[in-house]
mmJSON file of the N, C-alpha and C atoms, coordinates in Angstrom:
{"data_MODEL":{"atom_site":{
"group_PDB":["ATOM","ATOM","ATOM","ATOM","ATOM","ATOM","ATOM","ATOM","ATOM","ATOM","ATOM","ATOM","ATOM","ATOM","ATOM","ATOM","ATOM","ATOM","ATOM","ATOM","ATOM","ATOM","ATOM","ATOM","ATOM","ATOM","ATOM","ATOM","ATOM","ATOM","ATOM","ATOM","ATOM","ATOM","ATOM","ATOM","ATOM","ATOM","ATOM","ATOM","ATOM","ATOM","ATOM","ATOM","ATOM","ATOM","ATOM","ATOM","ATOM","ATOM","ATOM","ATOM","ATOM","ATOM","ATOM","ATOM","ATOM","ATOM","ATOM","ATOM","ATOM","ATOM","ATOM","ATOM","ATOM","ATOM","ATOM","ATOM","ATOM","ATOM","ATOM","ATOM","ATOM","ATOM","ATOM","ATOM","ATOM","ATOM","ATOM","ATOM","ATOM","ATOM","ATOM","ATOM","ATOM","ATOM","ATOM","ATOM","ATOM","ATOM","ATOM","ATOM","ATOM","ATOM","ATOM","ATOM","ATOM","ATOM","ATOM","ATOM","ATOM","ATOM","ATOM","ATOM","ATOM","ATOM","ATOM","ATOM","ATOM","ATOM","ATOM","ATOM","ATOM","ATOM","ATOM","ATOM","ATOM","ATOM","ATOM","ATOM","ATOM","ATOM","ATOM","ATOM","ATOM","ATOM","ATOM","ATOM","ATOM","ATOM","ATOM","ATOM","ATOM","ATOM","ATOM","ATOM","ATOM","ATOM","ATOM","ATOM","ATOM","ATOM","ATOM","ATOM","ATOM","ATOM","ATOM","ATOM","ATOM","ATOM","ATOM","ATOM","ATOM","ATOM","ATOM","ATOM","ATOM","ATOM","ATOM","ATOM","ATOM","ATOM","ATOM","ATOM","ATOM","ATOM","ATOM","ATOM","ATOM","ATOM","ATOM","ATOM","ATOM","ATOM","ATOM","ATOM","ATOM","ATOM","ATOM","ATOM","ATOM","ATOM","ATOM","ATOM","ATOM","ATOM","ATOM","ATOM","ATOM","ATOM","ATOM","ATOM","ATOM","ATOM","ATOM","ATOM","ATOM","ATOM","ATOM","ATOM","ATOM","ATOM","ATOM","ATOM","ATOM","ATOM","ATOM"],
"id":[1,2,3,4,5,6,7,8,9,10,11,12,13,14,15,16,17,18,19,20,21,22,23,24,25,26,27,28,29,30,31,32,33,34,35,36,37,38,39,40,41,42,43,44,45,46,47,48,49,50,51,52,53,54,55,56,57,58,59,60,61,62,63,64,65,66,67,68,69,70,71,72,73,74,75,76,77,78,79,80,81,82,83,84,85,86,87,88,89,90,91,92,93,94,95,96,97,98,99,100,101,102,103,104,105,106,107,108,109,110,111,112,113,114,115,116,117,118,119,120,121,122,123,124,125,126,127,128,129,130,131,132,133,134,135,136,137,138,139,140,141,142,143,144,145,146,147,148,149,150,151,152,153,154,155,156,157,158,159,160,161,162,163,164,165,166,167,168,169,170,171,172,173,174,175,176,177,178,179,180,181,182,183,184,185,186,187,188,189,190,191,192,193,194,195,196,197,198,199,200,201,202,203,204,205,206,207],
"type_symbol":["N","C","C","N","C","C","N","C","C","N","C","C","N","C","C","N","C","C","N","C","C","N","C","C","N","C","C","N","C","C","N","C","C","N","C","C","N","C","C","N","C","C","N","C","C","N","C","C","N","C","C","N","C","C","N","C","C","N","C","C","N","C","C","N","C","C","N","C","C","N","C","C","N","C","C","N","C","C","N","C","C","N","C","C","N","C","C","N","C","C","N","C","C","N","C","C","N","C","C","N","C","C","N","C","C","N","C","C","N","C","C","N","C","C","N","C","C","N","C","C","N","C","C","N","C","C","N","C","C","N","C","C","N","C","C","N","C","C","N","C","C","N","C","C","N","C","C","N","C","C","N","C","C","N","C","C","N","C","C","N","C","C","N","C","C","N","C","C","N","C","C","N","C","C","N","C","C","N","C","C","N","C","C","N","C","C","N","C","C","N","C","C","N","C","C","N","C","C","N","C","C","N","C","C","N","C","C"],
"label_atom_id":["N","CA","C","N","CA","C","N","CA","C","N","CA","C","N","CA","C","N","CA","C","N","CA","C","N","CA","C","N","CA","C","N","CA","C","N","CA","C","N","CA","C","N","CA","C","N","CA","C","N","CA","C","N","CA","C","N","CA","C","N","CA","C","N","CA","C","N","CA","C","N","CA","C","N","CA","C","N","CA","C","N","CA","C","N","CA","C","N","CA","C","N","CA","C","N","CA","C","N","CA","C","N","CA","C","N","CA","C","N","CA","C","N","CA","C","N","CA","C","N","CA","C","N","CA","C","N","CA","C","N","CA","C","N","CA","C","N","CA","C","N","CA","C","N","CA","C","N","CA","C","N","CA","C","N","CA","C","N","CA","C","N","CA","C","N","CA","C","N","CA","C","N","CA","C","N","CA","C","N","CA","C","N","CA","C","N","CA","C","N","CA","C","N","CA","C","N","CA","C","N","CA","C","N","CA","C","N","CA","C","N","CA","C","N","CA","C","N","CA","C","N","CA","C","N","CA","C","N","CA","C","N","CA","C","N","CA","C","N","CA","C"],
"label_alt_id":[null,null,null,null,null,null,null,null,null,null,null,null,null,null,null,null,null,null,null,null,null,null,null,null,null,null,null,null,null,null,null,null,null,null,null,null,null,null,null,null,null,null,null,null,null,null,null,null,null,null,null,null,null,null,null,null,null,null,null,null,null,null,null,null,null,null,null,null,null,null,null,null,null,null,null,null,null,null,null,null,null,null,null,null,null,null,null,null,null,null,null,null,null,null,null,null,null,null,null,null,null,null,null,null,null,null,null,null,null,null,null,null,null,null,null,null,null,null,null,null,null,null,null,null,null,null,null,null,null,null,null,null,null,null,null,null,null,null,null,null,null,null,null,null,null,null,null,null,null,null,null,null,null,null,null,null,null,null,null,null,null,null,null,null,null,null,null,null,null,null,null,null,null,null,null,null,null,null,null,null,null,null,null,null,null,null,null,null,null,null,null,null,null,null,null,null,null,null,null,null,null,null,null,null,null,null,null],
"label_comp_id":["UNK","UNK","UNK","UNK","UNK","UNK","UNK","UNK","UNK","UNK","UNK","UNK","UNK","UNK","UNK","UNK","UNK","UNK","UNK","UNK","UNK","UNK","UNK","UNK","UNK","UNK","UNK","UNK","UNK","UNK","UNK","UNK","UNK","UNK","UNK","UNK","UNK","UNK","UNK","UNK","UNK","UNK","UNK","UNK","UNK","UNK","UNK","UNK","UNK","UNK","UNK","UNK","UNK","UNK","UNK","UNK","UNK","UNK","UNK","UNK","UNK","UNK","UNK","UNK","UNK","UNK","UNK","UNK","UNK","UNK","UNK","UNK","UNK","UNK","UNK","UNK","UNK","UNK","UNK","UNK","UNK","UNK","UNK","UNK","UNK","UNK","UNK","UNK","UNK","UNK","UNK","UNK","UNK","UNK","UNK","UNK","UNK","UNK","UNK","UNK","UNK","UNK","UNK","UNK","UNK","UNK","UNK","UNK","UNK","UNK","UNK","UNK","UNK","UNK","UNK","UNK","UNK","UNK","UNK","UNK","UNK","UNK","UNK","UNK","UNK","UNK","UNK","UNK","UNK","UNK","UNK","UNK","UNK","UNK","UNK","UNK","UNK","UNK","UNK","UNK","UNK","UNK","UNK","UNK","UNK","UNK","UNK","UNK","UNK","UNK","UNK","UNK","UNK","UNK","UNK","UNK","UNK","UNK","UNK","UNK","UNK","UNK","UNK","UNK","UNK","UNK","UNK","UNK","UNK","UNK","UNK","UNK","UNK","UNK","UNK","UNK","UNK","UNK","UNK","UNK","UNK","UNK","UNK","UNK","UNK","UNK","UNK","UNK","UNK","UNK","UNK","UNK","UNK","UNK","UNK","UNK","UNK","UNK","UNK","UNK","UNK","UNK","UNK","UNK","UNK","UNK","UNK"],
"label_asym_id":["A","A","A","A","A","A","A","A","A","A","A","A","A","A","A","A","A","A","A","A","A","A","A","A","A","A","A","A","A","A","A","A","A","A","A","A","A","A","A","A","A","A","A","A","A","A","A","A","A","A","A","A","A","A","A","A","A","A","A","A","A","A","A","A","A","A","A","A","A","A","A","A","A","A","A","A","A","A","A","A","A","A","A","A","A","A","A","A","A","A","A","A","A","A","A","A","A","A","A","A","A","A","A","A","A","A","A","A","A","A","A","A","A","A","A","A","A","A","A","A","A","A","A","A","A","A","A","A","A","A","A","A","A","A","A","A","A","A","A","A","A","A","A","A","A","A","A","A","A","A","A","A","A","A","A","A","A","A","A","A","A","A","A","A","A","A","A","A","A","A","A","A","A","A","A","A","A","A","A","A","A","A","A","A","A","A","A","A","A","A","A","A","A","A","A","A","A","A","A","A","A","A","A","A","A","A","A"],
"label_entity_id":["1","1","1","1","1","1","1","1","1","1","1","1","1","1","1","1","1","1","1","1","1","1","1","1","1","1","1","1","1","1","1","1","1","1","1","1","1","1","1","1","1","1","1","1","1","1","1","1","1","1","1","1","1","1","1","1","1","1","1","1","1","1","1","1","1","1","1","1","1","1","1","1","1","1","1","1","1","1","1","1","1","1","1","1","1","1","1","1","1","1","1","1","1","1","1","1","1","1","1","1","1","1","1","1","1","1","1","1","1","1","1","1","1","1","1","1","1","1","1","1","1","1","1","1","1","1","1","1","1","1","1","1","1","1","1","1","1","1","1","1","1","1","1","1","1","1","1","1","1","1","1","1","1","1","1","1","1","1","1","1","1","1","1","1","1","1","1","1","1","1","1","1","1","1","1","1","1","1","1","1","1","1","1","1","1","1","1","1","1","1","1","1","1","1","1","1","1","1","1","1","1","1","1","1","1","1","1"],
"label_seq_id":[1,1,1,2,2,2,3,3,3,4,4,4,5,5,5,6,6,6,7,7,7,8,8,8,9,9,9,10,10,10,11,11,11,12,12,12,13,13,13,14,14,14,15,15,15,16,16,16,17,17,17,18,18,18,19,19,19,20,20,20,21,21,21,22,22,22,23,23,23,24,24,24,25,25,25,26,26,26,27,27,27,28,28,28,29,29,29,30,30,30,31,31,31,32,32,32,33,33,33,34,34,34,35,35,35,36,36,36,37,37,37,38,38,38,39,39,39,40,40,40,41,41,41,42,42,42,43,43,43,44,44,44,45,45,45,46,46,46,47,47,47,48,48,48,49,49,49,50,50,50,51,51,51,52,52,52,53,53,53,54,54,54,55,55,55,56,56,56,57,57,57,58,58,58,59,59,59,60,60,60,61,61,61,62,62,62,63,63,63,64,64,64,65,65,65,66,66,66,67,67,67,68,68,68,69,69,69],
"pdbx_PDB_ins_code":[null,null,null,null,null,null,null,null,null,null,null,null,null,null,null,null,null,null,null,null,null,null,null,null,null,null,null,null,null,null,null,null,null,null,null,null,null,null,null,null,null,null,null,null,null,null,null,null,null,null,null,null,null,null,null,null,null,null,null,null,null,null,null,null,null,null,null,null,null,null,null,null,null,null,null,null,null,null,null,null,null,null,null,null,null,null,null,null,null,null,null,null,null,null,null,null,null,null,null,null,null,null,null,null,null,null,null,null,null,null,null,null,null,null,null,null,null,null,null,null,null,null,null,null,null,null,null,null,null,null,null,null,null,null,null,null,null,null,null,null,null,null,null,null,null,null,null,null,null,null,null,null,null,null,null,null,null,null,null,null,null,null,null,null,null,null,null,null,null,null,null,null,null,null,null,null,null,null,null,null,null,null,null,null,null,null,null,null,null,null,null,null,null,null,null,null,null,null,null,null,null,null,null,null,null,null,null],
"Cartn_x":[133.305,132.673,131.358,130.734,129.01,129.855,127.84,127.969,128.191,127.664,127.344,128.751,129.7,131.511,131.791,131.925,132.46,132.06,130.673,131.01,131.093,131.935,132.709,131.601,130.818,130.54,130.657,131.044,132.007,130.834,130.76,130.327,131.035,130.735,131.801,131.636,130.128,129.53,128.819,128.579,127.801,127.566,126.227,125.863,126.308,126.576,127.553,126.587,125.005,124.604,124.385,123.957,123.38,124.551,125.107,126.295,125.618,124.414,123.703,124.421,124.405,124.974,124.574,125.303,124.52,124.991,126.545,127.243,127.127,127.299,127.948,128.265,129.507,129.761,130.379,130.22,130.281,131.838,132.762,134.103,134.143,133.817,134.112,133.79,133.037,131.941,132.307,132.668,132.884,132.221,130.963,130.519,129.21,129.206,128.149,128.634,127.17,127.691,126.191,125.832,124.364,124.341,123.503,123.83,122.127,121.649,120.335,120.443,120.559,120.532,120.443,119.711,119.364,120.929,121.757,122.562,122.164,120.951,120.653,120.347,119.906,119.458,120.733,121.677,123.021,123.614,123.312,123.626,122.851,123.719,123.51,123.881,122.772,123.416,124.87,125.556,126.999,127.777,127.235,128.156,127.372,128.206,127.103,127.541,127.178,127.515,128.667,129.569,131.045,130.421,129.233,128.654,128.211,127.5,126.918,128.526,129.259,130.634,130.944,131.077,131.926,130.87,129.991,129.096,129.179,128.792,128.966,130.688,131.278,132.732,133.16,132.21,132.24,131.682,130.219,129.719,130.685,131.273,131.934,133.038,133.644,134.901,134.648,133.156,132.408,132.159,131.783,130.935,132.708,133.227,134.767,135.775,135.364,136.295,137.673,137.465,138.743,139.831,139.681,140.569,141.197,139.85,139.938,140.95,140.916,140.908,142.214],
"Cartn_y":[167.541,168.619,169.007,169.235,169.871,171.157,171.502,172.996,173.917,173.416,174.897,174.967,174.004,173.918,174.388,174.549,174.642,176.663,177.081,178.53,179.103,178.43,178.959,178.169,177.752,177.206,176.05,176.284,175.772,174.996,173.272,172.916,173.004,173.507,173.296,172.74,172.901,171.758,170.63,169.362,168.294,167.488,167.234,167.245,165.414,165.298,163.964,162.679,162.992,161.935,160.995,162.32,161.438,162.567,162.942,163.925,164.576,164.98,166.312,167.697,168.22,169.928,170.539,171.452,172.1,173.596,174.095,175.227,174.812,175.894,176.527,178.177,177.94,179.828,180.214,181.288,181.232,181.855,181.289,181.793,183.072,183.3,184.565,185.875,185.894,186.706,187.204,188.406,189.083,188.337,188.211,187.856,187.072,185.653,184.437,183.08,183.247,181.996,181.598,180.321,179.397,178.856,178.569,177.33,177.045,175.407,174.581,174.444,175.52,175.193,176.731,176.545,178.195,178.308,179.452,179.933,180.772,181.168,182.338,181.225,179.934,179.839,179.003,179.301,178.791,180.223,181.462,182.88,183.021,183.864,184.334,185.914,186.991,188.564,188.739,187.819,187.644,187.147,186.203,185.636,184.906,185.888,185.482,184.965,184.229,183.393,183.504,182.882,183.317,183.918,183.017,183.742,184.853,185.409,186.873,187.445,187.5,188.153,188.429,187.692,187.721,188.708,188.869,188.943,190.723,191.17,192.316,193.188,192.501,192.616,192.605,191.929,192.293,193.345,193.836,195.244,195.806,196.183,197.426,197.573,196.836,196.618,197.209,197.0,197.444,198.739,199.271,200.824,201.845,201.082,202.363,201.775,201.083,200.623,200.311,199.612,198.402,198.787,200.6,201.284,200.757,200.636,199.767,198.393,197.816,196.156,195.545],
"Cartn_z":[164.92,165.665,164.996,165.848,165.267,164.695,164.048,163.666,164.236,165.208,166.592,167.083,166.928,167.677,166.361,165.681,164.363,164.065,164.755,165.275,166.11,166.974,168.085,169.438,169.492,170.668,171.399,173.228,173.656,174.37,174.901,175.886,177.13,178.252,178.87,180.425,180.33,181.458,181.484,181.733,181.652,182.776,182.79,183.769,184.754,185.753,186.336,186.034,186.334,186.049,184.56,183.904,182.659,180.832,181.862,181.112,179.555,179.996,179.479,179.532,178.476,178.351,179.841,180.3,181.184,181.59,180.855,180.534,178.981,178.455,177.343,177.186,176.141,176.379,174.525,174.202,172.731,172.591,171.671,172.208,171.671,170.569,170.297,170.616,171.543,172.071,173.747,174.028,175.165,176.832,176.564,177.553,176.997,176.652,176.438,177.286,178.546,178.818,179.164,178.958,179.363,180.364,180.751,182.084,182.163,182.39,182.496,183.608,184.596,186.088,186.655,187.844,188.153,189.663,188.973,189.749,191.319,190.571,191.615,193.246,192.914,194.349,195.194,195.068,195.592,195.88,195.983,195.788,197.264,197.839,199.404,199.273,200.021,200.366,200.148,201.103,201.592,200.672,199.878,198.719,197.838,196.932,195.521,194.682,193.771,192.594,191.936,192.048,190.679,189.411,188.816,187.655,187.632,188.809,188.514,189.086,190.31,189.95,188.777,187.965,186.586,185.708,185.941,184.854,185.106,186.613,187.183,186.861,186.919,186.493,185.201,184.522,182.642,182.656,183.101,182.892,183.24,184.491,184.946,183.596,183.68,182.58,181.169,180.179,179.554,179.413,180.587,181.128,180.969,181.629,181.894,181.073,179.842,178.983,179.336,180.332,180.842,181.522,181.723,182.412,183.744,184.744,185.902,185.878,185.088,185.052,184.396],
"occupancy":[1.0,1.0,1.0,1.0,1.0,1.0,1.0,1.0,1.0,1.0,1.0,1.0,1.0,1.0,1.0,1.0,1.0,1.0,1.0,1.0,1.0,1.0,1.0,1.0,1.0,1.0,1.0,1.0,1.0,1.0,1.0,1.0,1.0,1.0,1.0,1.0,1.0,1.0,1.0,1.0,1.0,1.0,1.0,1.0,1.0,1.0,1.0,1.0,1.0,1.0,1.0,1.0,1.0,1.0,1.0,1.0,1.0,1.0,1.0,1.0,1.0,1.0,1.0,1.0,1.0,1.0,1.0,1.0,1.0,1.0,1.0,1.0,1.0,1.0,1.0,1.0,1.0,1.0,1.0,1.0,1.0,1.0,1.0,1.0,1.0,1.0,1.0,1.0,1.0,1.0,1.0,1.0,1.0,1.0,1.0,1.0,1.0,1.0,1.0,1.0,1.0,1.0,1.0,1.0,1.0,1.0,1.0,1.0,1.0,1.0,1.0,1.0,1.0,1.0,1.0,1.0,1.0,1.0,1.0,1.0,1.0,1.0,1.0,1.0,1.0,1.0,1.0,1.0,1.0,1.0,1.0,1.0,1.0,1.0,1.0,1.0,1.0,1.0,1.0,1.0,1.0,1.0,1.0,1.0,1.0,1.0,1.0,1.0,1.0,1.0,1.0,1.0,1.0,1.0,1.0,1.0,1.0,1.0,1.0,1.0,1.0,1.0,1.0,1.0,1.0,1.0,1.0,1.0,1.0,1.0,1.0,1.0,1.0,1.0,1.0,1.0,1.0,1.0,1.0,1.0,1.0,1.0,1.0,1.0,1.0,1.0,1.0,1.0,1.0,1.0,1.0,1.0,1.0,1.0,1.0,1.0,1.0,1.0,1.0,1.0,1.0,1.0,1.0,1.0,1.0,1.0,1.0],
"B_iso_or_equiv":[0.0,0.0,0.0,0.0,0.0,0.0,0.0,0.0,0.0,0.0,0.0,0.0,0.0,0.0,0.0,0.0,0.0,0.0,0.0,0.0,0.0,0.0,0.0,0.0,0.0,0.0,0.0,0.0,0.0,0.0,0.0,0.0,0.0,0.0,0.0,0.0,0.0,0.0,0.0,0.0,0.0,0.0,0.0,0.0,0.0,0.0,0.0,0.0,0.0,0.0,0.0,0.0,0.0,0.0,0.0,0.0,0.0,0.0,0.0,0.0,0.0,0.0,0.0,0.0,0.0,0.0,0.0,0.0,0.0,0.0,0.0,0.0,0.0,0.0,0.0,0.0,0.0,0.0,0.0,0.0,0.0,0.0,0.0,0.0,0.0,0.0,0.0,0.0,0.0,0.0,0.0,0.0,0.0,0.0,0.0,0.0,0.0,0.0,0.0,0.0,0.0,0.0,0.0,0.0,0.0,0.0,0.0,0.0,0.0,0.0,0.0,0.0,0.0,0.0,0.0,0.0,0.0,0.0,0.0,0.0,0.0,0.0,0.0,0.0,0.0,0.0,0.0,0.0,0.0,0.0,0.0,0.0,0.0,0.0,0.0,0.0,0.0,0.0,0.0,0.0,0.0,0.0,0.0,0.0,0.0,0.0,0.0,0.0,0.0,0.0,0.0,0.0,0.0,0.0,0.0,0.0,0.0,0.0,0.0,0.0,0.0,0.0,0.0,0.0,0.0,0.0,0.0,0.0,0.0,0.0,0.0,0.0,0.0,0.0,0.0,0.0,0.0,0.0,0.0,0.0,0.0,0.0,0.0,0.0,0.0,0.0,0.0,0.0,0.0,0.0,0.0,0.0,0.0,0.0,0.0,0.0,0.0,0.0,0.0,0.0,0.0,0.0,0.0,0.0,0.0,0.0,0.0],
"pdbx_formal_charge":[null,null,null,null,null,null,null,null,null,null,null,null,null,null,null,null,null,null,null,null,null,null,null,null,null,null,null,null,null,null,null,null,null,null,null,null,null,null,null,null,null,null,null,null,null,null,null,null,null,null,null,null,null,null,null,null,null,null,null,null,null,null,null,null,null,null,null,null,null,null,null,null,null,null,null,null,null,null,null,null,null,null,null,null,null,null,null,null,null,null,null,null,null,null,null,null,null,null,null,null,null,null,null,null,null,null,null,null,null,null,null,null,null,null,null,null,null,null,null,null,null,null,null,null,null,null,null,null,null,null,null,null,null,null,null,null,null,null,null,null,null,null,null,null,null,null,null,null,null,null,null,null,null,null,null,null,null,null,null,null,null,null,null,null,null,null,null,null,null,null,null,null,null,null,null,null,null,null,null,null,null,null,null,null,null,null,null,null,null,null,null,null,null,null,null,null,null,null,null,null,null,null,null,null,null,null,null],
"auth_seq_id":[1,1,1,2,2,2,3,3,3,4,4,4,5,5,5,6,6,6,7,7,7,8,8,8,9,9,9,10,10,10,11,11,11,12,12,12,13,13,13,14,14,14,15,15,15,16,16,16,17,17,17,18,18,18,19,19,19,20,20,20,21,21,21,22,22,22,23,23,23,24,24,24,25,25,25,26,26,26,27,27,27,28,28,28,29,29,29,30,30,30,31,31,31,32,32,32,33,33,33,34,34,34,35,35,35,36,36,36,37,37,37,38,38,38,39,39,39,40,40,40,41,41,41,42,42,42,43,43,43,44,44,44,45,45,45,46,46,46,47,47,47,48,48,48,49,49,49,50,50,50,51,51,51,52,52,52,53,53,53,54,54,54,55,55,55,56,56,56,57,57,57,58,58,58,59,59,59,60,60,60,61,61,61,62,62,62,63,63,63,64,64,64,65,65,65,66,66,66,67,67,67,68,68,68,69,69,69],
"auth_comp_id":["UNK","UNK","UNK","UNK","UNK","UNK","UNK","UNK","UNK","UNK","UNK","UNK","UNK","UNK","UNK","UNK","UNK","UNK","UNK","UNK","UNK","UNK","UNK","UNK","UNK","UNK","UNK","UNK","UNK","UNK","UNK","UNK","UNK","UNK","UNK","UNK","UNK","UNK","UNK","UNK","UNK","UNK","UNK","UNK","UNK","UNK","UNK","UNK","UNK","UNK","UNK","UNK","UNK","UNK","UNK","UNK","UNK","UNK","UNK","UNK","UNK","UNK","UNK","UNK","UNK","UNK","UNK","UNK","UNK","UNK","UNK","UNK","UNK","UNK","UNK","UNK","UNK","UNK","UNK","UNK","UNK","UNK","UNK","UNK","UNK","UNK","UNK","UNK","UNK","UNK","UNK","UNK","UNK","UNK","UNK","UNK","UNK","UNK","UNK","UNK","UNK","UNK","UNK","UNK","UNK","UNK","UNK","UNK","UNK","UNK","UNK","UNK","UNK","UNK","UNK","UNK","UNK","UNK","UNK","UNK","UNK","UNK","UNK","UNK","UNK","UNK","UNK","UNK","UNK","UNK","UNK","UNK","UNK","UNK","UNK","UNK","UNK","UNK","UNK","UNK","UNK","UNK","UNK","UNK","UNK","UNK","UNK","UNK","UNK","UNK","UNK","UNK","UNK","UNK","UNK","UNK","UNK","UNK","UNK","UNK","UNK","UNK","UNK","UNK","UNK","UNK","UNK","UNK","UNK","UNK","UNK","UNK","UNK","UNK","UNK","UNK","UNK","UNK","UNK","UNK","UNK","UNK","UNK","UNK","UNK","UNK","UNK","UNK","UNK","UNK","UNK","UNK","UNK","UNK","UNK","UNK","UNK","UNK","UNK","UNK","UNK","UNK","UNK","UNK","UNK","UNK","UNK"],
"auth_asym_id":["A","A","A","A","A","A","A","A","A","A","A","A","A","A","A","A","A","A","A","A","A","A","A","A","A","A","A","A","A","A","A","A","A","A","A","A","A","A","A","A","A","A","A","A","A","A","A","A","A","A","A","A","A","A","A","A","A","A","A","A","A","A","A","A","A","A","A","A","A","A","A","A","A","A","A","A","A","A","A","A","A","A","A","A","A","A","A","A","A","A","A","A","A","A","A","A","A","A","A","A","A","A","A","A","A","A","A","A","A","A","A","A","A","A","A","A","A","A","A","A","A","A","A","A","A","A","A","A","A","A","A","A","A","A","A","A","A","A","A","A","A","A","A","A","A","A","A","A","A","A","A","A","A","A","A","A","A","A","A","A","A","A","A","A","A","A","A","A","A","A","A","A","A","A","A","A","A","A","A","A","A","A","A","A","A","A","A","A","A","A","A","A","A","A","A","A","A","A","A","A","A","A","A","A","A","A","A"],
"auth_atom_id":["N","CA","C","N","CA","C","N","CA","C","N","CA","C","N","CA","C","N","CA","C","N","CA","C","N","CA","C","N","CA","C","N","CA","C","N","CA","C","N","CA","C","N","CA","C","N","CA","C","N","CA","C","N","CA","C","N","CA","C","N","CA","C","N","CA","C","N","CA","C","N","CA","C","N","CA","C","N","CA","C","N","CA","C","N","CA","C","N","CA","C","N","CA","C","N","CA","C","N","CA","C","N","CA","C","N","CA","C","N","CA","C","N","CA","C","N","CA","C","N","CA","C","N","CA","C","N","CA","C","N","CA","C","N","CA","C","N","CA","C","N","CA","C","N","CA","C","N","CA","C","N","CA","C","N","CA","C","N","CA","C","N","CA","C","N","CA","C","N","CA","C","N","CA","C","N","CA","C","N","CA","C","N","CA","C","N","CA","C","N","CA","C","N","CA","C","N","CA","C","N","CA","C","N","CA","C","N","CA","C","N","CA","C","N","CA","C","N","CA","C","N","CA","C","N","CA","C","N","CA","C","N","CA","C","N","CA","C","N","CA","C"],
"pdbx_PDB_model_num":[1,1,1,1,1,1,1,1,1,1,1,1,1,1,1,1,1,1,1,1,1,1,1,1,1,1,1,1,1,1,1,1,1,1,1,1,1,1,1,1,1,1,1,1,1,1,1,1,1,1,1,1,1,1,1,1,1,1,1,1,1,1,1,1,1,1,1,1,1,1,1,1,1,1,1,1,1,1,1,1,1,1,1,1,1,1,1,1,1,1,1,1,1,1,1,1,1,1,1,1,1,1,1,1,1,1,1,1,1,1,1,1,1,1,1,1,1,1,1,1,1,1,1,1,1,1,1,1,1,1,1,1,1,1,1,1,1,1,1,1,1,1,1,1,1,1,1,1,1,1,1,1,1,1,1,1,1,1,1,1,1,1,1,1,1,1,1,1,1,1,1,1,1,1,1,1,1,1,1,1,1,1,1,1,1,1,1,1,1,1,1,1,1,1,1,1,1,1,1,1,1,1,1,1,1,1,1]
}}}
């Protein structure tokens, strides 16, 4: 394992053609995740990205300290 796996970071996407990184997320860490690809333009008014879901849903969770959740 590299260094960077060795402190806690995860690959966890690659890409089909030439299987380049293209997620990573840091494990120890509440909310770290990367991505070499723009989410936003697959994101519609109506339905939006699993990633920003999640991400909006870590804040809330954050803000009212997990009471909700």
């Amino acid at each position: 394992a590299s260094k960077l796996q060795k402190a806690g970071l995860l690959f966890v996407g690659h890409s089909v053609r030439d299987n380049r990184i293209e997620m990573l997320e840091l494990s120890d860490h509440p909310f770290f995740i990367g991505v070499q690809y723009h989410p936003e333009f697959n994101a519609r008014p109506e339905k939006s990205h699993p990633l920003f879901n999640a991400f909006i849903e870590e804040a809330i969770k954050r803000k009212y300290n997990d009471q909700f959740f």
